[in-house]
N, C-alpha and C positions, 0 to 999 in steps of 0.2 A: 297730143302735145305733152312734150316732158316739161312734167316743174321742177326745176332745180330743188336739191336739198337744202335748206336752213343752215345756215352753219351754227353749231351751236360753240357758246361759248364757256359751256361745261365741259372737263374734263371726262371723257368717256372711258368706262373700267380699261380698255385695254391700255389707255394714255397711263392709267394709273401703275396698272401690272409695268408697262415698260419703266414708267419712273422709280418704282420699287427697283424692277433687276439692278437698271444701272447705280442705284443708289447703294446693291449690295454687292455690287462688282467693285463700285469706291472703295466702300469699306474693307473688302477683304487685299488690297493694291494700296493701300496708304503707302508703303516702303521703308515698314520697319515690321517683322514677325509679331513684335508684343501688338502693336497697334492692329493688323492685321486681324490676328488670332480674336481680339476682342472686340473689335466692333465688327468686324468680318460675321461673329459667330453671333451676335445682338442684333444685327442687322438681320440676318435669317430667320432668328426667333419673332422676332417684335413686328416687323415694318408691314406686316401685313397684315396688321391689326390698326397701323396707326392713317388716318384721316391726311387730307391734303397740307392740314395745316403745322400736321405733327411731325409729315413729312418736309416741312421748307424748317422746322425747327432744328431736324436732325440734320438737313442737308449743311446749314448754317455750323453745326458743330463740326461736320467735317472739312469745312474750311478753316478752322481751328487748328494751332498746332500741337504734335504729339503731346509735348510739356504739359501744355497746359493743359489737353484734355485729360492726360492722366492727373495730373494735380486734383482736378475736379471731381474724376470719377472716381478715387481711391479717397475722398476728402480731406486733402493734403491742404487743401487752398475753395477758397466759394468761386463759383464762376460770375462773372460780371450778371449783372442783374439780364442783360439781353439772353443770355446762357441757362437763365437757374427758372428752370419751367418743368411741366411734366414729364418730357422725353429725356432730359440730363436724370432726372428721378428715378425715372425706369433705366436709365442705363446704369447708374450706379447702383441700384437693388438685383441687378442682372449680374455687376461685377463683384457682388459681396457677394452672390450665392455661390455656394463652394460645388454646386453640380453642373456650373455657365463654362469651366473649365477641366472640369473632370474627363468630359466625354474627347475631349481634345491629347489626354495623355498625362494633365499635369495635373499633381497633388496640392 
């Protein structure tokens, strides 16, 4: 007799790998080079370090528009309180280090 499998309601590591790629496929396809270049290239470093939750935190900033997320991550401007959490943190300590751009071609 076959027992059907459980379905679980946990995401399973490969659910996660896939939600990572496409999360860095967004990012480097926003449709502007600057924007690309930078979360494109933060998105490769980081996201496979960050937890389910840190992932719907980042997702949410890339429904954000370019303005404003550069406003935020260059700290031109604070990001609304739903915005200003640990993955805007790490994204803007990513865009102040002078070697998150280097490897890209630009001084």
């Amino acid at each position: 007799m076959n027992v059907p499998a459980q379905a679980s309601h946990e995401p399973t590591e490969t659910q996660f790998e896939i939600r990572r790629r496409r999360l860095v496929f967004r990012s480097w396809n926003r449709g502007t080079q600057e924007s690309d270049l930078i979360l494109g290239s933060f998105a490769e470093a980081s996201l496979t370090d960050f937890d389910g939750n840190q992932l719907d935190r980042f997702e949410a900033l890339l429904d954000c528009s370019d303005p404003d997320l550069f406003d935020w991550m260059f700290g031109i401007g604070e990001p609304p309180v739903q915005h200003n959490h640990d993955v805007m943190r790490r994204l803007r300590d990513f865009c102040a280090a002078p070697r998150s751009m280097r490897q890209y071609g630009y001084s």
